[in-house]
N, C-alpha and C positions, 0 to 999 in steps of 0.2 A: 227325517227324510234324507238316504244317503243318496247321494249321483255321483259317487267317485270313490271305487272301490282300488283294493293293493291286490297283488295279483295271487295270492292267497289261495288256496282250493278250498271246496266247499266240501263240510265232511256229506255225502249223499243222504245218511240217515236221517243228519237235522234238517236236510231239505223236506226229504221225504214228511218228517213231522210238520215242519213250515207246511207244507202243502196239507197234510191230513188237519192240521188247525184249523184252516179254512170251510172243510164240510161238518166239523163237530157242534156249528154256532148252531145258532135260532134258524128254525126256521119253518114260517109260514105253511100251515095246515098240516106242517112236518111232509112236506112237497120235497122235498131233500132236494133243489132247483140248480146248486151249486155244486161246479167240477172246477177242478185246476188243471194246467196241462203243465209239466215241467220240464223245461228247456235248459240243457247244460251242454249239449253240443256246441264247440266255439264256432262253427259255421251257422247255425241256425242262430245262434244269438246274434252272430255279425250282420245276416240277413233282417232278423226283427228291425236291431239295428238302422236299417238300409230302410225298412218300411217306415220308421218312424223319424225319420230326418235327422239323424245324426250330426250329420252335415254340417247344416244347419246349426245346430247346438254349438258344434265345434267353431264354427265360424263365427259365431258371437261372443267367444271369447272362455265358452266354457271346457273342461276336459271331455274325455267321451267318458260316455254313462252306460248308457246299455250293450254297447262288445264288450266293453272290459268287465261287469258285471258276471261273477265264477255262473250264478246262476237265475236262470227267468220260469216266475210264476205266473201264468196266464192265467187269471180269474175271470171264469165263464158264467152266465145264468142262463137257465133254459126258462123262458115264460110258459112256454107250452107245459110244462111240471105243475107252475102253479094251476095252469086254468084249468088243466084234467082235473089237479086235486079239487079245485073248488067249484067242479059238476058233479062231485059224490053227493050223494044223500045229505053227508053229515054236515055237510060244509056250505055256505050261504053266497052264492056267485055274484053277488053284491061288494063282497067283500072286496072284489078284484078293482072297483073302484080306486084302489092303491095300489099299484105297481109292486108286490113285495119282492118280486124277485132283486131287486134295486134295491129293498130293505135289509133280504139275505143278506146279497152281492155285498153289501157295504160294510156289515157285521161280518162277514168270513174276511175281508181288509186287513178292519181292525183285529184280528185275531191273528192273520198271518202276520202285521208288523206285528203284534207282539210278540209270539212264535220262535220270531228272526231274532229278536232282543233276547231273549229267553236262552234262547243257543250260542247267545253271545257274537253274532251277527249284525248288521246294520240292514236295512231295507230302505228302499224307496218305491215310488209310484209314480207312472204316467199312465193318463184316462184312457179307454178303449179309442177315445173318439182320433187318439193321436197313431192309429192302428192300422190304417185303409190294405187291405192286402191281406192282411193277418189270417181269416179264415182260407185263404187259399195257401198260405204258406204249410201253417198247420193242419189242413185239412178238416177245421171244425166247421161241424152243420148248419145252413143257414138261419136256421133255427136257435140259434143261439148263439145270444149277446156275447161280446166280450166288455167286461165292467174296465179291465184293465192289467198291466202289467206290475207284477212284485219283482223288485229284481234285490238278490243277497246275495251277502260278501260280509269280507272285514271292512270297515271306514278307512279310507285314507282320506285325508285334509283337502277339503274342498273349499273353491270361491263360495262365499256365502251369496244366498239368490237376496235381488233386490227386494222381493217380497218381505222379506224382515224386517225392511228398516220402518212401515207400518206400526210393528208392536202387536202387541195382543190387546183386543179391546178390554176395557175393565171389567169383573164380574157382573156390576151392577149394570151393564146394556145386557148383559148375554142371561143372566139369573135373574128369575121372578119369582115372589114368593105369593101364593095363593090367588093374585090375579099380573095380568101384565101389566107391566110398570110400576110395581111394587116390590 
């Protein structure tokens, strides 16, 4: 996770690819649920920016993240995609009991950071919830979520977030072999 990028331009194709990563994943009854919006205007970043408390960020001691970011991926899910698909014939509307557009949304993530890696890029992530604004900005339909923002660039050296100094838990909490806790 990058939050502190060099002021580097972003080549637009590998964006472009970073974004098309995003709709090539899995997905649910094949509902295709998942858009990206791409934001490389330096005003409209500075605005996101603005929506998501920068400010703030900065005031606590960290660089800013999302203006100086070359460029922002706005990863969107429509629900309304899954629930049409799964009133077809084929499909069992039970199944909705799971939320998958949140299963997409979260798989096209993981595919856009890797994407970014891949292009030899850096990416980071903040959640939709940190967004209030956002669909008025960009004028996306109420009807759809935003999972959250991808924001790429080259790395430059950032304060590391206190969440690290936790660790990673060990395999054996996180991997179970045949039943849990084994």
């Amino acid at each position: 996770m990058v939050r502190r990028y060099r002021d580097d331009p972003v080549d637009p194709g590998a964006v472009e690819r970073i974004a098309r990563a995003a709709t090539r994943g899995p997905s649910a009854g094949f509902a295709q649920g998942v858009s990206v919006i791409v934001v490389t205007d330096p005003g409209v970043r500075a605005a996101v920016a603005e929506l998501a408390g920068e400010a703030g960020f900065t005031a606590g001691g960290f660089d800013p993240w999302l203006s100086t970011a070359p460029a922002h991926l706005v990863l969107c899910v429509s629900p309304g995609a899954y629930r049409d698909r799964y009133d077809e014939p084929d499909k069992d509307p039970a199944a909705l009991e799971i939320p998958w557009w949140w299963v997409d949304g979260g798989a096209a993530l993981s595919l856009m950071l890797l994407a970014a890696v891949d292009e030899g890029y850096g990416a980071g992530f903040l959640g939709g919830h940190r967004l209030a604004g956002i669909h008025e900005l960009l004028g996306i339909p109420g009807d759809v979520a935003v999972v959250g923002l991808v924001t790429v660039g080259v790395p430059a050296p950032d304060r590391r977030s206190s969440s690290l100094r936790r660790g990673r838990r060990p395999d054996a909490e996180l991997i179970h072999i045949e039943r849990w806790g084994v």
